[in-house]
N, C-alpha and C positions, 0 to 999 in steps of 0.2 A: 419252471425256472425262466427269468428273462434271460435276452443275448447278455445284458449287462452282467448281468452278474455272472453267467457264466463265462464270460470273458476277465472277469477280473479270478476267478478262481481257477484258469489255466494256468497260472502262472507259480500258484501254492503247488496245484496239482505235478505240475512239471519238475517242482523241486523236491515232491516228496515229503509236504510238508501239510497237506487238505488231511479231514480228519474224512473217515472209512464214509459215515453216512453220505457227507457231503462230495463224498469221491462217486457213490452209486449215483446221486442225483444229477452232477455233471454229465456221468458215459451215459444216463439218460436223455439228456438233452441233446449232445451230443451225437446220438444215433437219429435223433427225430430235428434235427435243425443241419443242415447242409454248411450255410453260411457260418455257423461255427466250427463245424467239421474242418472248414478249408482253414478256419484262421488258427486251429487248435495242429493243425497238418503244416502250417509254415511255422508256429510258434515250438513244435517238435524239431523242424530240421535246426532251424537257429540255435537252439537248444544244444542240440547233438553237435554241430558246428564249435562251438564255444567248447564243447568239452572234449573235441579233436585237437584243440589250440593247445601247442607246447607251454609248457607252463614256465612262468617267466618270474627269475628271483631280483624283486630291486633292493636294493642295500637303503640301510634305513636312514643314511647321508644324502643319498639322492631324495628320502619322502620328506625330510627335515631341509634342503635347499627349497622344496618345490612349496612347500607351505608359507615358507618364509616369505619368498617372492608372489605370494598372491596378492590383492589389496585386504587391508585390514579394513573390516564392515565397519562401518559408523553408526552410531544409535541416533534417530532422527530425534532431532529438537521437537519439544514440546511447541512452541509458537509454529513450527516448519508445517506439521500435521493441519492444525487449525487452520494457517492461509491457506494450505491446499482443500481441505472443507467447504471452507468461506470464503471464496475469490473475490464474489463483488463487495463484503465487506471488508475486507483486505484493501481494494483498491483504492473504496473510500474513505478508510481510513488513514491510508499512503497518502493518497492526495491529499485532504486534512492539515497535516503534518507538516508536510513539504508547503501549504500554501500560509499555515499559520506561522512557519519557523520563519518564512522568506518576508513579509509581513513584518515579524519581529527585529528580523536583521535590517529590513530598509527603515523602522525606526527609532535602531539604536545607530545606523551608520551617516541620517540625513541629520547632522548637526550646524551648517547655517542658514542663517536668516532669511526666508524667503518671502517675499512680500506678491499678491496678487490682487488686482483689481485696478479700478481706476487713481494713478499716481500722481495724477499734475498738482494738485494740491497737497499731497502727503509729503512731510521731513521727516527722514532716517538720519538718526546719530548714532554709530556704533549698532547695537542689535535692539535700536528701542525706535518703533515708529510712533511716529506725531501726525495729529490730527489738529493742525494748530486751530484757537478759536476765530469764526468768523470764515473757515473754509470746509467746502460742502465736498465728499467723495460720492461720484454719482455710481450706486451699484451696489454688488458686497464687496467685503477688504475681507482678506485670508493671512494671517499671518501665522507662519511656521519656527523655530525655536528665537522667539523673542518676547519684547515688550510692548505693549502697546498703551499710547495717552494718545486717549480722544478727549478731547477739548472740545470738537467745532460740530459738524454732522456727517453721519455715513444715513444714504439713501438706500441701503441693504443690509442683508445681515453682515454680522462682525465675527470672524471664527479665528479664534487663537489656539494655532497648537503646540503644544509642550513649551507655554509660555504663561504670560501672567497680563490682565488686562486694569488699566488706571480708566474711569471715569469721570469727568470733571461734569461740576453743577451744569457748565450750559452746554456740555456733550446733548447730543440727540441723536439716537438710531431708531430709523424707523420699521428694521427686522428685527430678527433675535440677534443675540449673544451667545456665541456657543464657546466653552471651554472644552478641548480635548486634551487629556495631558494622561491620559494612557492608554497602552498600546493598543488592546480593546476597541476601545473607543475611536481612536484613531482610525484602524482596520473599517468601524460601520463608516466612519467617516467616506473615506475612500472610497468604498462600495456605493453609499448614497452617494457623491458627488458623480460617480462612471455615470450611475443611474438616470442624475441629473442633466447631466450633459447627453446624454444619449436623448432623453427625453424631447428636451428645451433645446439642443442644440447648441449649447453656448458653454 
């Protein structure tokens, strides 16, 4: 018999409850192992100690306060389990979330007109820019919830977002044309322009 297990059967044995076979096999072990001897010789006095103790009546008002005031266990959530599983997909999933929602809210919250690029030749009326003819914008033109008529020449690309672009016959751009006008889109927008600028500097 291992210590183990005869350690775990001190304790049936102690309460009179080991069946006869496995009582001989114990006081077998028992006689041929020390280290048991001494644990099965403190697990007897504790034993007999506890059955010296005045026996004590509590009213069944005192067990019914005392259960009351325990905390009531809570059943873990189903999602609870998983992030604890899946930490680092949790994370990036969180982050995801929080980067696509934040994203979303800058734009549905950036409602006026913004115009970038080179201006000295550009007319704004209300939220529609001009590119009158016969005037050259040196660069790209960016423009953000408006309209744009080009008329004359942009020397870069022309990017309209969540707006709408007019072309006249003697317009000439000598980039692309890019229409952004959802959020998506928008979002690579951003990301390529950081990219851009990190890159190129500018």
């Amino acid at each position: 018999m291992k210590c183990s297990d005869a350690a775990r059967l001190m304790h049936e044995y102690l309460d009179q409850e080991l069946p006869r076979d496995q009582c001989k096999l114990l006081q077998l072990h028992l006689r041929e192992c020390p280290q048991c001897q001494a644990r099965f010789r403190s697990l007897e006095r504790t034993d007999a100690l506890a059955h010296a103790l005045p026996s004590v009546s509590v009213s069944g008002d005192l067990t019914d306060r005392i259960m009351k005031s325990l905390p009531k266990s809570r059943k873990p959530k189903v999602w609870t389990g998983w992030v604890q599983r899946h930490p680092a997909a949790s994370a990036a999933a969180f982050f995801l979330i929080v980067m696509l929602s934040s994203f979303v809210a800058m734009w549905n919250q950036d409602e006026q007109l913004s115009v970038r690029g080179d201006l000295e030749h550009v007319v704004i009326k209300g939220n529609t820019v001009i590119v009158p003819a016969g005037q050259k914008v040196a660069g790209n033109l960016t423009i953000e919830n408006g309209e744009a008529q080009v008329l004359g020449d942009v020397e870069g690309n022309l990017t309209i977002i969540d707006g709408h672009v007019t072309l006249a016959s003697t317009a000439h751009i000598a980039g692309k044309v890019k229409t952004v006008d959802r959020a998506l889109d928008w979002v690579w927008y951003k990301v390529t322009s950081w990219f851009d600028t990190v890159a190129y500097g500018s």
